[in-house]
C-alpha positions as CSV (number, residue, x, y, z in Angstrom):
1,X,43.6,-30.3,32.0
2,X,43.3,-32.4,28.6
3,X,39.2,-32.4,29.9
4,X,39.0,-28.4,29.7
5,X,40.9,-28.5,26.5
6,X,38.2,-30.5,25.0
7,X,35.8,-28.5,26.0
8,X,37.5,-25.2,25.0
9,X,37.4,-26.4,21.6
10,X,33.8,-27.8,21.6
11,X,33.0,-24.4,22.3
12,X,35.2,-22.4,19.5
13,X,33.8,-25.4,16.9
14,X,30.2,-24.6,17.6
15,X,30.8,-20.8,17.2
16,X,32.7,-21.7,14.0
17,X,29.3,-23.4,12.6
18,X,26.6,-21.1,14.2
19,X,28.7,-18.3,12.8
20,X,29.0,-20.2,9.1
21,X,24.9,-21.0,9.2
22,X,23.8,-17.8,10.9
23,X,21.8,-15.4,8.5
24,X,24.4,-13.0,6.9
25,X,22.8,-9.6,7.8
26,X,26.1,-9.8,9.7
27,X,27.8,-8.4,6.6
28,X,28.1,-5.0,5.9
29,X,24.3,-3.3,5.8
30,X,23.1,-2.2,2.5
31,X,21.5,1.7,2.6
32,X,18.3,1.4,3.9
33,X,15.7,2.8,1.3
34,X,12.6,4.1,2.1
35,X,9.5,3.9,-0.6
36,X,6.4,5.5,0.4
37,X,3.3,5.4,-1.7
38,X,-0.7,6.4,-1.2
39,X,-3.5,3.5,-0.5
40,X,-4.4,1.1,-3.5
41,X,-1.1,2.0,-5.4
42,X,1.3,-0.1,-6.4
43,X,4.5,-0.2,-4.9
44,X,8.1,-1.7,-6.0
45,X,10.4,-2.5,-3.0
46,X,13.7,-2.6,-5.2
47,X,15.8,-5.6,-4.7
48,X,19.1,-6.8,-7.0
49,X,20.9,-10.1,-5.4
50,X,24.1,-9.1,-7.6
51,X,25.4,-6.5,-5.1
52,X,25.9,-9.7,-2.3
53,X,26.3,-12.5,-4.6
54,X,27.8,-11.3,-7.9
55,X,27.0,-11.6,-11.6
56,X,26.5,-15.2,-11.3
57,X,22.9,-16.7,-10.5
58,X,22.8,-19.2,-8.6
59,X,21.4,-23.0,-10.1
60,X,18.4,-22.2,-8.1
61,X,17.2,-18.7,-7.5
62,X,15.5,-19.1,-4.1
63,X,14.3,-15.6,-2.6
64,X,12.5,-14.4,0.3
65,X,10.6,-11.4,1.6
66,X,10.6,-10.8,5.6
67,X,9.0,-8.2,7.8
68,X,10.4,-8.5,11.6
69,X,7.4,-10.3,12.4
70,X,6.7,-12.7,9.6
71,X,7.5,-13.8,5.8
72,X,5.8,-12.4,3.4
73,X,6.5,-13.9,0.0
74,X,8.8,-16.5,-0.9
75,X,10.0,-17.9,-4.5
76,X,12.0,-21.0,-5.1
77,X,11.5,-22.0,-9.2
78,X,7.5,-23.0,-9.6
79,X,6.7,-22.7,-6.0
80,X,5.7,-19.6,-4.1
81,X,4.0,-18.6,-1.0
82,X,2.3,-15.2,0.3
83,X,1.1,-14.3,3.8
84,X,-2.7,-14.4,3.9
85,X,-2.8,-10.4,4.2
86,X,-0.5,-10.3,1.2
87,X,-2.6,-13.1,-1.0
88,X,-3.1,-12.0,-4.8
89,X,-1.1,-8.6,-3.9
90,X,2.7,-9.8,-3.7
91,X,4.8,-11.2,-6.6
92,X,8.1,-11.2,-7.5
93,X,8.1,-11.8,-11.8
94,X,10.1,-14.4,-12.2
95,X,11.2,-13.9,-15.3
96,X,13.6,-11.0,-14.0
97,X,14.5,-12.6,-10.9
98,X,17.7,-14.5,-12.7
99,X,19.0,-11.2,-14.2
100,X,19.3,-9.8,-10.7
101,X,16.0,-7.8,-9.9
102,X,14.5,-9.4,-6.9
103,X,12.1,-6.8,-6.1
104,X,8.7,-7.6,-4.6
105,X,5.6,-6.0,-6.1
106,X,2.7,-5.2,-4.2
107,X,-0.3,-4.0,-5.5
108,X,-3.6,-2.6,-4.0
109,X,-0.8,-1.5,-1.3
110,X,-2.2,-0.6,2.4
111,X,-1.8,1.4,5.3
112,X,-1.4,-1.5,7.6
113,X,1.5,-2.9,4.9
114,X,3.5,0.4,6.4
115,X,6.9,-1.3,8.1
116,X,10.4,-3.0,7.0
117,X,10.7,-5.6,4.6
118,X,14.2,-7.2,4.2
119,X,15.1,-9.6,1.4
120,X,16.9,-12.8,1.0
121,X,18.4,-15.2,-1.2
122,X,18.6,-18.9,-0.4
123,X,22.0,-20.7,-1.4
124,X,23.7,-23.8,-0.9
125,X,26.5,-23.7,1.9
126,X,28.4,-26.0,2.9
127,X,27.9,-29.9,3.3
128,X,24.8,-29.5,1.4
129,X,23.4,-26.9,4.0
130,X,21.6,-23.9,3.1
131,X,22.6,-20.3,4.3
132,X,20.3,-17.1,3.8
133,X,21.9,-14.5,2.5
134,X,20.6,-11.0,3.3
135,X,20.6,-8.8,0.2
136,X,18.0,-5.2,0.9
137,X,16.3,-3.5,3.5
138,X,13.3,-1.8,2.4
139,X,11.3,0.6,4.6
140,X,7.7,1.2,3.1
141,X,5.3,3.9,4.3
142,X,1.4,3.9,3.0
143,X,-0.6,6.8,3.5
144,X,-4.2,8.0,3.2
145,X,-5.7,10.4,0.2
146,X,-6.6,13.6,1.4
147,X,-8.6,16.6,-0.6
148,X,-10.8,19.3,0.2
149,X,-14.0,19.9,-1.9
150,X,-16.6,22.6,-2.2
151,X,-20.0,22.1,-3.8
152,X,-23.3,24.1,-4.3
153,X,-26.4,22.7,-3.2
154,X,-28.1,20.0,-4.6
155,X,-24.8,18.7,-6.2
156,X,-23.4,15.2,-6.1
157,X,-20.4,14.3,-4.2
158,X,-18.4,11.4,-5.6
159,X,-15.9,9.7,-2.8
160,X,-13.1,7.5,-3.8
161,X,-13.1,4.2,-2.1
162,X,-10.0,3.8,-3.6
163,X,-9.4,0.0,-2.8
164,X,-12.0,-2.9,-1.8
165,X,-10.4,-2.8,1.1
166,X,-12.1,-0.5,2.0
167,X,-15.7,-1.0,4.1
168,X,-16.9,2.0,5.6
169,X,-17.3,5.2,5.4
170,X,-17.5,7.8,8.7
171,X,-19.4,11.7,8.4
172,X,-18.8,14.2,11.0
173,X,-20.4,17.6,10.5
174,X,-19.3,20.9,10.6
175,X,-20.5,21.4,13.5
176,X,-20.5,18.7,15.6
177,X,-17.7,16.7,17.6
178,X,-19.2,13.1,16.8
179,X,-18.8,10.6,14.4
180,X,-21.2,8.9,12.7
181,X,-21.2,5.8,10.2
182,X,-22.4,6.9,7.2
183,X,-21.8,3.6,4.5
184,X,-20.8,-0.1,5.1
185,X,-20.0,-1.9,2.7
186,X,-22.4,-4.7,3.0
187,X,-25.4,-2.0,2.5
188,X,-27.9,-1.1,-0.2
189,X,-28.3,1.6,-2.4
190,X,-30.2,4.4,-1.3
191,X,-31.9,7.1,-2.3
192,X,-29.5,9.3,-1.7
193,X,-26.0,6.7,-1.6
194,X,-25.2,4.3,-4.5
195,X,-22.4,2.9,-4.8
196,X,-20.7,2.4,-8.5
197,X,-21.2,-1.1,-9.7
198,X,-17.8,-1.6,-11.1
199,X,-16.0,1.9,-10.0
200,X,-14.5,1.8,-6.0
201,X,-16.5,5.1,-5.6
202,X,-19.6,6.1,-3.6
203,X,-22.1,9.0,-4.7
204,X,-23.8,10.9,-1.9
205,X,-26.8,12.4,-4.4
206,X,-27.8,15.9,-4.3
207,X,-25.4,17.4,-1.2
208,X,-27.5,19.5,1.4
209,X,-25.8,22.0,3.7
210,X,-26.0,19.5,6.8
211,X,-23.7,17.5,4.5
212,X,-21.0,20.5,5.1
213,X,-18.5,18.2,7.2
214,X,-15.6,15.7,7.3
215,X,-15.7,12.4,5.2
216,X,-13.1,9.6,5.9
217,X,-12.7,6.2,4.3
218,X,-12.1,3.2,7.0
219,X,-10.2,0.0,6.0
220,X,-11.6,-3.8,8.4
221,X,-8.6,-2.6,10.6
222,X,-10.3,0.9,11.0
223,X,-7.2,2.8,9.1
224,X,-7.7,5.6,6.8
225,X,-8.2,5.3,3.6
226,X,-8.8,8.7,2.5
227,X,-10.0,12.2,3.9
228,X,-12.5,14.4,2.2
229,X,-13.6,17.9,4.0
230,X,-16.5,19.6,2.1
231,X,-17.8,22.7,2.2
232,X,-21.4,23.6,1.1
233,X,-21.7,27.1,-0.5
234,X,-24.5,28.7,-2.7
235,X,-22.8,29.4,-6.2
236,X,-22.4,33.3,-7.4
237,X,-24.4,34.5,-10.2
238,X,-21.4,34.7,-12.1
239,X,-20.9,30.9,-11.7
240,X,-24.1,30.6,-12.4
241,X,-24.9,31.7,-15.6
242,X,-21.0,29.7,-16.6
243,X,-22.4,26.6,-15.6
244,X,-26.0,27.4,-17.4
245,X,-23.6,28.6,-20.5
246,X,-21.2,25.3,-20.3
247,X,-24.4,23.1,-20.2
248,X,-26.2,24.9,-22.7
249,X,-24.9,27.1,-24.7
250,X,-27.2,27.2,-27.1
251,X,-29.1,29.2,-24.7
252,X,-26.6,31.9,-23.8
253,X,-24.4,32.2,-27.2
254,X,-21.2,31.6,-27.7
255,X,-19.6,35.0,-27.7
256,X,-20.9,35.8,-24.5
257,X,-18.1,36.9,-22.3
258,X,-18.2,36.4,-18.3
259,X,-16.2,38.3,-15.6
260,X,-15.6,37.0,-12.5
């Protein structure tokens, strides 16, 4: 009998400890926010340890970024760590972190960052244990750019890379059901595609109407960047003479009036 006592209480003790060391996303939830935001942005996933630990900072702020799958950034006085996907972009400024704001920055933001990020801070526990305590749930969604442009033969288009991220760009014409590649990043300058030597943009020179099609900007994981569909159309007359009048209006004088 005195043998299943014991072990009765062995039992209750070590729920008593998991419980006490166990994360506390136990306690009540937090809202969840959402933040969405377009390729190569920045982003703030806002964070505030106050709400779960009170006006007093801890001796050591010690705070951590999670996805379900993997930490992302971590900050414990001078030392920090980022996931390899997240190197140069994460960053949580220090110099706010012990007034409360724990929010992680990330810059040059992705598609693939899209997901859940929860936040942490590290305190002491008991018997010089640590405990994480869960302070925000974050859900971020990245998207690609998307526009629709028309140009007149002979014309430049100008596509937004938008990130260097970004390393290929994909062409499907008007009339066709394949895709082709169009740029790498890794290639040349052409005749006809340079790409800006400082700028994240690409210029297709002097547009044809076989260039009438779909235009999408591909990240290494194949995600898209952005979305350009371009129509090719012969300007009016009207347009015309505006665009001869805009360039040189010396030629036309500058009371002429156009009606379109």
């Amino acid at each position: 009998m005195q043998t299943v006592r014991r072990r009765q209480w062995f039992f209750t003790l070590c729920c008593f400890l998991v419980g006490r060391l166990a994360d506390s996303s136990s306690l009540p939830s937090t809202r969840l926010l959402s933040v969405s935001s377009k390729v190569g942005n920045q982003v703030v996933l806002p964070c505030s340890w106050k709400q779960r630990l009170g006006d007093v900072a801890p001796p050591a702020c010690h705070i951590q970024w999670k996805t379900p799958l993997d930490t992302v950034f971590e900050l414990r006085g001078e030392q920090k760590w980022q996931a390899e996907e997240f190197q140069g972009r994460a960053e949580v400024p220090e110099e706010r972190l012990e007034s409360g704001d724990c929010s992680l920055i990330i810059s040059d933001v992705q598609v693939g960052d899209t997901g859940r990020y929860e936040s942490f801070m590290v305190v002491d526990g008991v018997r010089a244990t640590k405990t994480r305590v869960f302070i925000q749930s974050v859900k971020l969604s990245v998207v690609d750019h998307k526009s629709l442009q028309s140009l007149g033969p002979g014309e430049d288009l100008v596509l937004d890379l938008y990130t260097h991220h970004s390393v290929r760009v994909v062409f499907q014409g008007s009339n066709s059901s394949q895709w082709s590649d169009l740029w790498m990043r890794e290639d040349e300058n052409s005749e006809r595609l340079v790409k800006h030597p400082l700028r994240e943009q690409l210029t297709i020179k002097q547009i044809k109407y076989s260039d009438e099609g779909t235009y999408k900007v591909l990240d290494a994981q194949g995600l898209t960047v952005s979305t350009v569909r371009l129509s090719v159309e012969e300007k009016s007359t009207a347009q015309k003479v505006y665009q001869t009048h805009l360039e040189n209006p010396e030629l036309t004088g500058e009371k002429q009036t156009f009606i379109f």
